[in-house]
C-alpha positions as CSV (number, residue, x, y, z in Angstrom):
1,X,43.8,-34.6,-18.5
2,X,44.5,-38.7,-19.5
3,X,44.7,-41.4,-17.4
4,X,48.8,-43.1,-18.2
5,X,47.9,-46.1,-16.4
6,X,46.1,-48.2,-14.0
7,X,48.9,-50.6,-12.0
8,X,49.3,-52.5,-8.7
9,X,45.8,-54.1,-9.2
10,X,44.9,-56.6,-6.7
11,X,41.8,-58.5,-6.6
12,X,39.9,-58.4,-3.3
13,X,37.7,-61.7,-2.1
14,X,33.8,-61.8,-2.5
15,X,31.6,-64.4,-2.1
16,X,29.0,-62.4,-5.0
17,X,30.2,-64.4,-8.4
18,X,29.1,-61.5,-10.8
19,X,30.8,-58.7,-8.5
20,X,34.6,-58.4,-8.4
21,X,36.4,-55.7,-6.3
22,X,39.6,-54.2,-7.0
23,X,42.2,-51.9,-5.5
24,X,44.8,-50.2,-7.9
25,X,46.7,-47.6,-8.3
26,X,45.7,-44.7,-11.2
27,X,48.6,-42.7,-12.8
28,X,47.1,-39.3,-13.9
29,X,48.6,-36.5,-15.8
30,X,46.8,-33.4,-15.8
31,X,48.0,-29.3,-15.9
32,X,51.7,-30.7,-16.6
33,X,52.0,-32.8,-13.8
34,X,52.0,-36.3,-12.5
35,X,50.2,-38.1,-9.7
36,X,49.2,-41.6,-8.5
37,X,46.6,-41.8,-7.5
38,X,44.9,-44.6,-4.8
39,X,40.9,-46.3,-6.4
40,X,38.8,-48.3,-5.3
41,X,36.7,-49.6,-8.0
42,X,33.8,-52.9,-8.5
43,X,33.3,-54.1,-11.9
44,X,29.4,-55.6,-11.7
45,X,27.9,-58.0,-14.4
46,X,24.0,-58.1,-15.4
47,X,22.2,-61.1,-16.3
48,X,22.5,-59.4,-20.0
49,X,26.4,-59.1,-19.7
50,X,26.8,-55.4,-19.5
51,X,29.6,-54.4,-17.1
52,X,28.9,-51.6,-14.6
53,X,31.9,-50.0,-13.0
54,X,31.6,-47.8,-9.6
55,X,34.4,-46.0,-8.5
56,X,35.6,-44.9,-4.9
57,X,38.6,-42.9,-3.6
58,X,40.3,-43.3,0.1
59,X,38.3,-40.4,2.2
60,X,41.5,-37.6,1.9
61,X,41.7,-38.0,-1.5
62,X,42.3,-34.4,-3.4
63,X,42.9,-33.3,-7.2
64,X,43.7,-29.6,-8.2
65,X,41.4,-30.8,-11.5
66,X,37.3,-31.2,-11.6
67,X,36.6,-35.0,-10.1
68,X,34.0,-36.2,-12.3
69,X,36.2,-35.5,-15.4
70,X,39.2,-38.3,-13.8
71,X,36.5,-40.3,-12.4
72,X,34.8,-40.9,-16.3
73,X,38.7,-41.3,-17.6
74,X,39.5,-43.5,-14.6
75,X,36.3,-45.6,-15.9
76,X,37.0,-45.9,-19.5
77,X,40.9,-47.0,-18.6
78,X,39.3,-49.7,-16.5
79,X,36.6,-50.9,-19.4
80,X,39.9,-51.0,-21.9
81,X,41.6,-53.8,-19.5
């Protein structure tokens, strides 16, 4: 399983200057196939400068592969932008 790409990302208005919220669009290969797949996903600054990334899917959102496996991917695609 590899994450190909993270596109369509649009930046979504908050009033929180350390907290930025983004929708995108994830393009995963996994058992020979391709999907796209919808995220939700808020990148989060400490005072020390270490970036926390939470991730969320729209509620319907199904995989014929273990979640927590795409959603560590999905993160370390993110931290690479």
């Amino acid at each position: 399983m590899k994450v190909l790409e993270i596109n369509s990302v649009a930046v979504e208005d908050n009033l929180i200057y350390y907290r930025r919220n983004y929708t995108a669009i994830a393009k995963i290969e996994y058992l020979a196939k391709q999907e796209d797949v919808r995220i939700a996903f808020t990148i989060e600054i400490d005072p020390l400068g270490r970036k926390t990334i939470s991730l969320n899917y729209p509620c319907g959102t199904t995989f014929d592969y273990p979640v927590i496996p795409v959603t560590q991917s999905i993160k370390e695609k993110v931290l690479s932008l």
